[in-house]
N, C-alpha and C positions, 0 to 999 in steps of 0.2 A: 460441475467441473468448470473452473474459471479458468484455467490452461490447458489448453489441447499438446496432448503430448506428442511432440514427431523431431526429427534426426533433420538437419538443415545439413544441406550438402557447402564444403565449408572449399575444397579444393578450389583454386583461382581466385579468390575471395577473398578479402581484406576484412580485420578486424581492430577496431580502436577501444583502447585499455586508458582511461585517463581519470589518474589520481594517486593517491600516496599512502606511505605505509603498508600492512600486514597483508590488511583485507582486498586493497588495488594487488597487489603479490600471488593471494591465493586467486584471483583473477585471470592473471597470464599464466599461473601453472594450470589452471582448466584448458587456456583457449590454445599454449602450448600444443597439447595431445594431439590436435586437426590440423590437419592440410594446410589452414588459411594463412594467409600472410599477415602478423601479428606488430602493432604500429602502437607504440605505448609515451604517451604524454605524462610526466612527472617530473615535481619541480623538487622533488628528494627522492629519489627512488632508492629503492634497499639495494643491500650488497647482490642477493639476489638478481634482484633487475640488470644489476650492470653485468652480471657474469652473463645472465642471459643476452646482452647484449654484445658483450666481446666475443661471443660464440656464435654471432649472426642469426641466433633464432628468432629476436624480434627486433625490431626497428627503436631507440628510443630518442623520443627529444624532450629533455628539460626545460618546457616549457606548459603553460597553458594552451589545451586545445582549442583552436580556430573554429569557422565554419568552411573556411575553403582545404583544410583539413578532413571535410568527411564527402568529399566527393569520390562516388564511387563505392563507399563502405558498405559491407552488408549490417553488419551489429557490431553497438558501441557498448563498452561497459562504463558507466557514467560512476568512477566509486573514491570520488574524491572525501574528505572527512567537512566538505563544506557543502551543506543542501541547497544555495543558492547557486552557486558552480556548478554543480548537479545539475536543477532543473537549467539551465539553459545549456548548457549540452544539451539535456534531452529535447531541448525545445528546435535546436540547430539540425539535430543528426534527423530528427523526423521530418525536416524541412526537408534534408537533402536524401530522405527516401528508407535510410537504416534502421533497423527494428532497435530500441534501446532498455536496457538493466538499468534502473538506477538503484544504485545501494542504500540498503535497508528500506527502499520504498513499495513496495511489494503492488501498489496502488496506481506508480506510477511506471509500471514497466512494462515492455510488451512482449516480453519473455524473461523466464527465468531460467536458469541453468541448477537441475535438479543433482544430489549428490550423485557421484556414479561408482559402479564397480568395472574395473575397466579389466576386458583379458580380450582384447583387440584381437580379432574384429568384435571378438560377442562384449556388449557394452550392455548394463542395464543403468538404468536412471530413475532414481528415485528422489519425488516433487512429495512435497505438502503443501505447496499453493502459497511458500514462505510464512506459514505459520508456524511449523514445529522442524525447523532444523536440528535439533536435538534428536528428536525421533528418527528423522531422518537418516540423521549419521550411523544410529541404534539400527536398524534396519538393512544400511549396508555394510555394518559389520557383521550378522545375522547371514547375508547373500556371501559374502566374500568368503567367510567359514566355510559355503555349501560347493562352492562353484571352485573345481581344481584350477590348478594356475596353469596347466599344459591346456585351457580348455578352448585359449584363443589360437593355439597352435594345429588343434583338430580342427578350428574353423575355417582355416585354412586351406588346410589339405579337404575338406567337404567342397569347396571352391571348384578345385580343379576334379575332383574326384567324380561333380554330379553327373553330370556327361555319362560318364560309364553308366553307374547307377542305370538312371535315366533308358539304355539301350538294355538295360541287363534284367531289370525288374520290372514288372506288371505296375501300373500305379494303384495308389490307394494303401491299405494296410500292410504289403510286403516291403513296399518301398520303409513305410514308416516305420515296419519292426526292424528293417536295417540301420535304419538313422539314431534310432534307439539305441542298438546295441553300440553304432559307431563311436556315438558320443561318451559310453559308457568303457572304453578300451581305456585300460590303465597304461600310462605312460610312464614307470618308476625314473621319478625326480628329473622329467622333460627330458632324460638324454638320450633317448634313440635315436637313431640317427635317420636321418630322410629316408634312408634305402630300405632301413627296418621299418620306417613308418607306412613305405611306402609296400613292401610285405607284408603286412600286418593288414590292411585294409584289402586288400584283395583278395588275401585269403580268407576275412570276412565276405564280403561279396561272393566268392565262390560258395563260402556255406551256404549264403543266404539262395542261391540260384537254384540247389540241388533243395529245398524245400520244397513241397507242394504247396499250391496255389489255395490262398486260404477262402473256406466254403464258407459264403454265405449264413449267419444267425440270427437268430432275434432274442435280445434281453428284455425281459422285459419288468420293470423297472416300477418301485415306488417312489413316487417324487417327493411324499410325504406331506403337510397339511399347508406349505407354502415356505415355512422360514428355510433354510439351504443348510446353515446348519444342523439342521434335522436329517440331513440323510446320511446313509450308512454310507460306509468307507466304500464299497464294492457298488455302491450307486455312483458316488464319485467318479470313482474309476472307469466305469463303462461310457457314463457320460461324456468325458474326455477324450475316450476311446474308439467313439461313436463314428461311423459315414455317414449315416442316418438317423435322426433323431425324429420320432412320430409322437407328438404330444400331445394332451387334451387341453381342455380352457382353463384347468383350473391350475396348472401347472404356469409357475411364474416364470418373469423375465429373469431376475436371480439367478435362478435354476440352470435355464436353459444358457446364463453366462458361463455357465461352466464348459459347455462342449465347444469343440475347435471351431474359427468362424469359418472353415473350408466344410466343415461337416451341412449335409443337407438335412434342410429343417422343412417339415410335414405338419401342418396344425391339420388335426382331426376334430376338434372343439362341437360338444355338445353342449346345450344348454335346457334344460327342463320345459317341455310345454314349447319348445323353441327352435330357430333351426338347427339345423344338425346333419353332419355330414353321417352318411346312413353304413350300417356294421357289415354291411357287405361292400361296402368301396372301404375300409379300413381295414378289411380280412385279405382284398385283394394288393392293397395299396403295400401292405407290409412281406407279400408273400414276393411282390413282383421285386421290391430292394433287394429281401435276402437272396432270390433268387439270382439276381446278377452279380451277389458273392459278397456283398456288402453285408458289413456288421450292422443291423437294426437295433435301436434300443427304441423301447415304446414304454414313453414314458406317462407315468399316469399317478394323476392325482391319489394322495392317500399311500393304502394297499393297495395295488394291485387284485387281491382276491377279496376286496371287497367291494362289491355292489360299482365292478369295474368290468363286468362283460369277460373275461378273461377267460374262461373256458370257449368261449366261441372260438377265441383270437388264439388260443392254444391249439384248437382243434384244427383250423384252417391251417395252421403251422405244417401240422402232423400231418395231414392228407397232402399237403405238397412236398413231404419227406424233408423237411428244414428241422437242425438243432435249434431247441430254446432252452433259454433259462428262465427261472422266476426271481427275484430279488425281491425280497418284503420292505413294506416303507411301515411310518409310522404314521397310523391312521388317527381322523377327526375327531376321535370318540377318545381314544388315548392322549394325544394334543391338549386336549380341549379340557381333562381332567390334571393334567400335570399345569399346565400354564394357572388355571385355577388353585392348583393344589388342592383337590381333591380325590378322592379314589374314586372308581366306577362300583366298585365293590367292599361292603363292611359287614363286622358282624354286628349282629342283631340289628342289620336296616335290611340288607339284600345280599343275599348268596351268587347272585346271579346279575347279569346284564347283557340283555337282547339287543345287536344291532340290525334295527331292522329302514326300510326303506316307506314312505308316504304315498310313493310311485311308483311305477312300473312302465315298462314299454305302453301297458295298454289301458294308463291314466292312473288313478286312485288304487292304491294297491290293496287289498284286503288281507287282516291274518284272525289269527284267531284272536278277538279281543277278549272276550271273557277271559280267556287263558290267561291271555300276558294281563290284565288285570289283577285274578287271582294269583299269581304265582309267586308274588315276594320277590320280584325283580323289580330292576329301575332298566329304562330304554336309553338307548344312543339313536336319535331318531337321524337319519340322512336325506339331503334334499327334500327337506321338508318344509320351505319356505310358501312356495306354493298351495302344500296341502293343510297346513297347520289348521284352518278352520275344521275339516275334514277330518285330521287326527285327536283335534281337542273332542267334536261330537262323537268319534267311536269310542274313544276312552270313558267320554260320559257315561254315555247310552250301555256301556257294560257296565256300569256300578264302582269306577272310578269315584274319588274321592275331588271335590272341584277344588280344596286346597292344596293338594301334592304339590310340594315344587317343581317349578320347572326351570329351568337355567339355559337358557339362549346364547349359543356365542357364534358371532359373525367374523369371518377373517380369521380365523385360527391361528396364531403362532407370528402374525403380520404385522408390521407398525400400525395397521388399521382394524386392528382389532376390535370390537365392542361386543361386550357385554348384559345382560340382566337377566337378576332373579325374577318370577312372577308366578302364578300357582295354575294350575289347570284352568280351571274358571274363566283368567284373563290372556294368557299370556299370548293367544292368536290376535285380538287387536292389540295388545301392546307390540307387537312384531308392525302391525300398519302404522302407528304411532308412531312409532323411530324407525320408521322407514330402512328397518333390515333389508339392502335387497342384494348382499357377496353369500359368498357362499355359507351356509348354515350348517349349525348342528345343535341338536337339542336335547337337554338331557333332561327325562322324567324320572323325578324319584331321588334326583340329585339338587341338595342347595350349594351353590358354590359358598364355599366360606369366605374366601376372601370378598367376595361379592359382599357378602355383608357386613365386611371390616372399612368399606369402600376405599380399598388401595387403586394405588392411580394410574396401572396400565389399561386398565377398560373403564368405560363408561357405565356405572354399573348404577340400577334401581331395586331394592331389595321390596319384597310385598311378602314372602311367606317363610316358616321352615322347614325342615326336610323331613322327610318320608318314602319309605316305598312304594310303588305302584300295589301291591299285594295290601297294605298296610290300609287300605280302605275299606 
C-alpha cells in the first residue's frame, strides 16, 4: 500500500485549486464538499468556476499561482493542462510546507483524493493508488446502489443519540445489536420528521433495554487450509461478529482481517515437536472470555474436528455450563485434492481415504500399518513433516510398495504454495531437499495430475504414477 488511507481535518484550512478546464472543475467540486476555505487560480476558468465564485464559495483569481500565494496552505491541487506549471507549483507549495496532487502524476503527489460516496457524515473513499480510475468509479457505483440516501441523516441523529445509548446499554454486543438494528430503520423517502425520527429511535432503545443481557458463547470455528475465500458464509459472520478471537498458528493474517479491530485477539499457536502454549491454559483461556459474556470464536486451522483437540475444548465448555457451536471448515486433505484437481477417492484405485496423523501428544504415533497397507486405501497424512522418515519406514516395513506415489503439498490453498510428486521410496529426503518446512500434507496413493502436466501455480517435480496403498 503506497497511500495510507485517512480523512485530513479540512475546517479553518485553506485549499489551492490551480489550473483550467474540466479536470481543474472536478477538482473544486471535490474540495467544495469540506469546510476548507477554497482559493482557485485560473487563467480560463469554466462557467462553473465563475458561478462558484459569484456565490462566495471559493475565492477566484485569474491569474497564475505565486509562491507567496501558498503561505499558510494546507493542500494544493496542481491540475493545470501544462506539466511544467505543475511541477513548480509542486515544487513551491512543498517549500511552503502543503501536501500537493499533481494531475495525472500519480508519482508525483503526496496525496490523492480517492472517488467518494458521500451521505455526509458517512463518506466512503475509494483509492486504486491512481491506477484504475475506471474501476474505481465501477465500485462506487456498486457502494452507492448499497448505501440508502437517508443514511447520512441517521448519522446524524447516532451523534447526538450516543450519550443515551452509552447510559442505557451494557457495552460490547448489546450496544452493537442496537447500532445494527439503528442503522437498519427504514426511513420512507427521508420525510419523517425530526420528532418522528426522534420517536422512532427511543422507542428502539427501549426495546433494546427490556432484552436480557447476552450470555457468554463459544464458536468454534474452521478457518480452513489458509486462503479466506475458503470459508463458509457462517465463518465469515462469526468472525466479524466476534469479542474474542482465540486462534492457532496456522490460521493467517487474511483470516483474522476479517474480525473487528476492537475485537480481542488470543494466539494460542502450536507448533509440532515445538513450543506451545499447553490444552489446559487454552480450555481455561476460552472458558474465562465466555464466561464474562463475551462472544468467543476459536478459530482453528482446517476442521475443527479434525486432529484439532476439539473435544477437550468442547468438554471444558460443557463443565463450565457455556453454549457452543461447531462450524466445519474446509480441511488439508480436501484443499489439497481440489487445488490439484484430483480426488481423494476413485473407482478401481481406492474406495476409501484415511486421514490419519504421524504424531501424537506423546511423539511418533503408531496405527495399524499392516492394515492401512492392505486395505486399498490412499492416506491424507497430517503434520507429517517431521515424521515423514518414520512414516516412509512403517509403510515399508508392512509390505508397502516403495513406488506408490506420493504428492507433497506445502501452503495449501496460499500464494506460497508448492508442490511434488515422489514415490515412497524417496519422497522423505526429497521433502529435506526442498526444504518443506509450512505446513504439510501428504497424500499416499494419490498422483496429483496436474503435478504431472507441470502447470504453473506450484513448484512441481514428478518421479512416479499412481496407485493405492492396498495396490502393493
Amino acid at each position: 500500500m503506497d497511500y495510507l488511507p485517512i480523512f485530513v481535518a479540512t475546517t479553518g484550512h485553506r485549499i489551492i485549486v490551480a489550473g483550467e478546464g474540466q479536470l481543474a472543475e472536478a477538482k473544486c467540486r471535490a474540495v467544495l464538499k469540506t469546510a476548507a476555505a477554497v482559493t482557485l487560480f485560473s487563467e480560463a476558468p469554466t462557467e462553473a468556476m465563475r458561478e462558484w465564485a459569484d456565490q462566495r464559495r471559493l475565492t477566484l483569481h485569474a491569474r497564475p499561482c505565486g509562491p507567496a500565494d501558498l503561505r499558510g496552505v494546507r493542500l494544493v491541487y496542481a491540475a493545470s493542462e501544462n506539466e511544467a506549471a505543475n511541477r513548480q507549483l509542486a515544487e513551491w507549495a512543498r517549500q511552503a510546507g502543503a501536501w500537493v496532487n499533481v494531475l495525472d502524476e500519480p508519482d508525483e503527489c503526496d496525496f490523492i483524493t480517492p472517488a467518494i460516496v458521500d451521505r455526509d457524515p458517512v463518506v466512503v473513499a475509494i483509492g486504486t493508488e491512481g491506477t484504475a480510475p475506471v474501476l474505481a468509479r465501477q465500485i462506487k457505483a456498486d457502494v452507492e446502489a448499497m448505501l440508502p440516501l437517508h443514511l447520512g441523516r441517521l448519522a446524524r441523529a447516532a451523534r447526538s443519540f450516543r450519550v443515551r445509548v452509552s447510559e442505557t446499554l451494557i457495552p460490547g454486543r448489546s450496544r452493537r445489536q442496537f447500532w445494527k438494528a439503528f442503522f437498519k430503520l427504514e426511513l420512507p423517502h427521508g420525510k419523517a420528521s425530526e420528532r418522528e425520527l426522534e420517536l422512532s429511535l427511543q422507542s428502539l432503545l427501549t426495546q433494546h433495554k427490556q432484552f436480557a443481557p447476552p450470555q457468554g458463547r463459544i464458536a468454534f470455528v474452521g478457518a480452513g487450509p489458509g486462503d479466506p475465500e475458503l470459508l463458509t458464509m457462517k465463518a465469515r459472520r462469526l468472525i466479524h461478529e466476534a469479542d474474542v478471537v482465540v486462534y492457532d498458528r496456522l490460521v493467517g493474517s487474511e483470516v483474522l482481517e476479517l474480525a473487528r479491530r476492537e475485537a480481542k485477539f488470543i494466539s494460542v499457536g502450536k507448533k509440532g515437536f515445538g513450543p506451545a502454549v499447553s490444552q489446559q491454559e487454552i480450555n481455561a483461556q476460552l472458558v474465562r472470555e465466555a464466561t464474562a459474556g463475551y462472544l468467543v470464536v476459536r478459530l482453528k486451522g482446517g476442521d475443527p474436528s479434525l486432529f484439532g483437540r476439539l473435544d477437550e475444548e468442547l468438554e471444558a465448555a460443557a463443565n463450565a455450563g457455556i453454549t457452543t457451536e461447531v462450524v466445519p471448515g474446509i480441511t488439508a486433505a480436501s484443499a489439497a485434492a481440489a487445488t490439484l484437481q484430483v480426488s481423494l477417492t476413485r473407482r478401481h484405485r481406492n474406495s476409501s481415504t484415511t486421514f490419519l496423523t504421524a504424531h501424537d501428544a506423546e511423539g511418533f504415533a503408531e496405527h495399524e500399518w499392516q492394515q492401512l497397507v492392505r486395505s486399498g486405501q490412499s492416506l491424507a497424512v497430517y503434520m507429517g513433516r517431521k515424521t515423514a522418515t518414520f512414516l516412509q519406514g512403517r509403510l515399508l516395513m508392512h509390505g508397502a510398495d516403495r513406488h506408490l506415489p506420493v504428492t507433497c503439498i506445502e501452503n495449501v490453498s496460499l500464494p506460497t504454495q508448492r508442490a511434488f510428486v515422489s514415490d515412497l521410496g524417496q519422497f522423505a529426503e526429497q521433502l529435506d531437499q526442498q526444504s518443506f518446512n509450512g505446513p504439510l500434507i501428504i497424500l499416499v496413493g494419490i498422483a496429483d495430475t496436474l503435478a504431472k502436466q507441470g502447470f504453473s501455480d506450484v513448484a512441481v517435480k514428478h518421479q512416479s504414477g499412481g496407485a493405492a496403498v492396498g495396490s502393493a
